[in-house]
N, C-alpha and C positions, 0 to 999 in steps of 0.2 A: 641406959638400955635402949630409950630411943635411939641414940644418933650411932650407935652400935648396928640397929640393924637396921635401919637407913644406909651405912658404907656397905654393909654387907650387900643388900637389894640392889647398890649401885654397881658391883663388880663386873657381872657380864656385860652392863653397858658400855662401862668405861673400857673392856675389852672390844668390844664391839667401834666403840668411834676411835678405836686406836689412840687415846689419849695419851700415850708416852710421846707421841708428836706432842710438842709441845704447842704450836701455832693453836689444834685443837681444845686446849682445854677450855680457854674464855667460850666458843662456842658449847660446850658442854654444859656447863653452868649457866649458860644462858640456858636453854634446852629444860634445865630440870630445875629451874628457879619458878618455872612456870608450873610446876607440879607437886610443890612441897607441900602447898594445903590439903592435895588429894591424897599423899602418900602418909602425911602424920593420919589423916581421916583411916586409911585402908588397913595401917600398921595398929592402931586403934579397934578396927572392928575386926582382923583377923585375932588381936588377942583372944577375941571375946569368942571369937568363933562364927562370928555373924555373917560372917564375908568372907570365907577360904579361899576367895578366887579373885578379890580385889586386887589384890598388888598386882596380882600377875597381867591382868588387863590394864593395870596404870603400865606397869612397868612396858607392854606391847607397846602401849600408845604412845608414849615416850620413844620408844624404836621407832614408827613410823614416821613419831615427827622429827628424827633425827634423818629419814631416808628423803627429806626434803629440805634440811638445812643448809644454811648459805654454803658455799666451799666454792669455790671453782679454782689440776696437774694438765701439764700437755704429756699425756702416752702416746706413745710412737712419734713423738716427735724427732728436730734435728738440735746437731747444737751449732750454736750463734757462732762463727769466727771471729766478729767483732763487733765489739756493743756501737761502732757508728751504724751498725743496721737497725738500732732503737735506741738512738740516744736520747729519748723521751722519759724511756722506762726507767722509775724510781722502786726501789725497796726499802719497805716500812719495817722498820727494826721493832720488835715484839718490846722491846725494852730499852731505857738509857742506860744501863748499866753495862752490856754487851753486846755487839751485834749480834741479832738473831733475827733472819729473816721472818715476818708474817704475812704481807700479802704486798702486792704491787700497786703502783697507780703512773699516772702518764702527765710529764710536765705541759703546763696548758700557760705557763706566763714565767716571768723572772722569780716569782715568790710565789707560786699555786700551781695547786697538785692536784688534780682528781684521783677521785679513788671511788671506791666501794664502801657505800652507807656502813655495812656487816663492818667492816674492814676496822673502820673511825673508833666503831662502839664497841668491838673488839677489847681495843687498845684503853678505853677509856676504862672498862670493866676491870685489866689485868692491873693496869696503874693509878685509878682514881682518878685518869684526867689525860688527853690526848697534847696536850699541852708541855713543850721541852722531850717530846718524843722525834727521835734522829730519822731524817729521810735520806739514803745515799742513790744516790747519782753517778753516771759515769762507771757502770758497774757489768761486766760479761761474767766474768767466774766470779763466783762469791769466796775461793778462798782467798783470793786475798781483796781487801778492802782499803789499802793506804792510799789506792791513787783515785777514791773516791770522794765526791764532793757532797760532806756532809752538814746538811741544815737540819736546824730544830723548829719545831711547826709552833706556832706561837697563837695561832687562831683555828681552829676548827668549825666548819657547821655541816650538820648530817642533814637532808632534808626532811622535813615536818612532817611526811605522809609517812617516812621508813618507820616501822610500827616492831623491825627485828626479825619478819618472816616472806618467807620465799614468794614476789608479785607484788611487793609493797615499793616504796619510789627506792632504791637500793644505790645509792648517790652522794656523795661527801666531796666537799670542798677543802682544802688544808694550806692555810697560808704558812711562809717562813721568815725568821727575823730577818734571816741576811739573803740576798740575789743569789741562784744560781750564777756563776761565769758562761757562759756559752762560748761551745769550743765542738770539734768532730767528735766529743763523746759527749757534751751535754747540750739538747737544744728541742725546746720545748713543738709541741705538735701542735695541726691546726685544727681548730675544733670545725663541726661539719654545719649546713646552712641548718636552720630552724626545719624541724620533720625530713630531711630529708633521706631520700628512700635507696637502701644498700641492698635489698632484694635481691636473691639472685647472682648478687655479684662475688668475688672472691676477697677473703680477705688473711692478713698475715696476722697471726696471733704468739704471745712473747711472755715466757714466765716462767720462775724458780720453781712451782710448785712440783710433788711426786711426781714420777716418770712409770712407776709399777702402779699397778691398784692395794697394791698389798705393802708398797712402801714404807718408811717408818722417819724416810730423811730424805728433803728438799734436795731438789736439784742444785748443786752448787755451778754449774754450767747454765747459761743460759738456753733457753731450747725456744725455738718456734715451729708452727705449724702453717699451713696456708688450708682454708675451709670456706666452703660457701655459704652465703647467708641465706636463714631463711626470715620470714616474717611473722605474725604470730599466729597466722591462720596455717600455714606451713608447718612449725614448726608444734603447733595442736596434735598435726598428724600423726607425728610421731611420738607424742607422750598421752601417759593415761588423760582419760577424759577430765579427770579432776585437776589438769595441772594448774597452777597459779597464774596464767600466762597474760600478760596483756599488750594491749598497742606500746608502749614504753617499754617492752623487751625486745631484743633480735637475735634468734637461735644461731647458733655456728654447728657445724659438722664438723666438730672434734672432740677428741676427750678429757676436757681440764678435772683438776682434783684439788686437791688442800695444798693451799699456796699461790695457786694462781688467782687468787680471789682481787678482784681491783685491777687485774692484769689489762692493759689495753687490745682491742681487738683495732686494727688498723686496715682501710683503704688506700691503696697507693690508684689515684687516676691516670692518665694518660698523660696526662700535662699537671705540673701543679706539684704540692707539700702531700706529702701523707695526711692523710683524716684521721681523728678518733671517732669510731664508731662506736662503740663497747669496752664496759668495764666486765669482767668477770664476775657473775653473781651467784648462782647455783648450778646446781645440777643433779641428779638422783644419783643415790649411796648401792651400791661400790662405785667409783669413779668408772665413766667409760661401762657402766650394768647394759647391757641388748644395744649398743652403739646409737643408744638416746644421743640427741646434738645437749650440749650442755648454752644456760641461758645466760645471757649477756643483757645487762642496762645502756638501752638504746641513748646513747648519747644526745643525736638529734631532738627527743622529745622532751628535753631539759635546758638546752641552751638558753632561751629567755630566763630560767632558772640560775645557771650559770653567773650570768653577767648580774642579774638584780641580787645576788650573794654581795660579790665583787664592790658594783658600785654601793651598795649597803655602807659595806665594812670600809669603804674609803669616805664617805659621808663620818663615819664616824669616829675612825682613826685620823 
């Protein structure tokens, strides 16, 4: 009877976060893993009578924490004519078993992948372990995947502060057994100096994720955007006072959604390699809701992070 009306309680939610997207469910279950004590507690004293209005307040509060969970769609964006305009950009397959897009990340070496903290532990939740999970490469349309360069990630580490919610260090490292080849479809991006400041500036941003707010299926076309950054005192302004925000993010003026998540946000200079500036990390639910900029993990303020992952795991491999 409990776990009866526990599915029952859960329906408008799972209608609500569109869980037929498949990418979404691991997010879901993370979401309400964090409320099962309170929900057997409420299902418990609504029996009795005690509490006629408990679930319904769990159940709100669950909604809200859903309107700030990780995700980061490009809406209105373009599509890519050819993936050499990010041949950095990788897609994390939801599973070994099939290709099924889940979030992106951006090549940073012949065997490492950045991504998105959410993105890692994801992956780890839906398979028991990020580990022989396929990253392809070399990829513009996603239907077809043959001429794609695909590795299995053999090491993973999330950083130690990502706690799984929206302003925590939202950041993941993912080595592979065998090199990428570098070729005009595959070749890894330059990481940015230590803090350094993209304020202001414009940047070009790259990813499968929803193209509609009301989506229900990943961009099979690759899409970008170009958006200005803002910084976190900037980008305060435009979201509620309560937002999660800190120096270690950098806002974009665009609208990402489910699937963009890990996506690289990219500086091209005047002279010089394109920059990673940003992974794709959050943003408030409905994708693109009042033209909020959606939040990106500031690359720069991790770099020293970066490298002592790197040289770690070469110490010990």
């Amino acid at each position: 009877m409990f776990t009866v009306k526990i599915c029952i309680a859960l329906l408008p939610l799972l209608a609500l976060a569109r869980a037929n997207a498949i990418g979404q469910q691991p997010q879901l279950e993370h979401l309400l893993s964090e409320h099962y004590e309170e929900l057997a507690k409420a299902i418990k004293a609504d029996e009795k009578g005690t509490e006629p209005r408990l679930v319904e307040r769990i159940m709100q509060k669950i909604k809200d924490d859903l309107a700030m969970e990780m995700s980061a769609r490009i809406i209105e964006g373009y599509d890519v004519k050819g993936v050499d305009n990010a041949p950095y950009l990788v897609s994390l397959s939801l599973t070994p078993l099939i290709y099924s897009h889940q979030c992106a990340g951006a090549i940073i070496g012949k065997r490492w992948v950045l991504t998105a903290g959410h993105c890692v532990e994801e992956l780890r939740r839906f398979n028991g372990d990020v580990i022989g999970i396929p990253i392809y490469a070399g990829l513009s349309n996603r239907s077809n995947v043959s001429d794609a360069q695909v590795r299995l990630v053999d090491f993973g580490a999330t950083h130690r502060q990502f706690n799984g919610v929206a302003g925590s260090d939202n950041i993941a490292l993912l080595h592979v057994s065998q090199s990428f080849v570098y070729s005009n479809r595959v070749q890894q991006i330059a990481l940015p100096d230590l803090d350094e400041d993209y304020s202001n500036k414009t940047a070009a941003l790259y990813g499968w994720g929803l193209t509609t707010a009301d989506g229900d299926e990943y961009s099979k076309k690759l899409q970008y955007a170009f958006a200005p950054l803002l910084n976190s005192e900037q980008c305060a302004k435009q979201l509620p006072s309560d937002a999660p925000l800190s120096r270690k993010q950098v806002c974009a003026q665009v609208k990402a959604c489910y699937g963009d998540g890990g996506s690289p946000l990219v500086y091209w200079p005047i002279t010089g390699p394109a920059e990673l500036v940003g992974l794709g990390s959050w943003s408030y639910m409905p994708c693109g809701y009042a033209d909020r900029p959606t939040v990106y993990t500031s690359v720069p303020a991790y770099v020293d992070w970066i490298y002592q992952v790197i040289s770690a795991y070469y110490q010990l491999n």
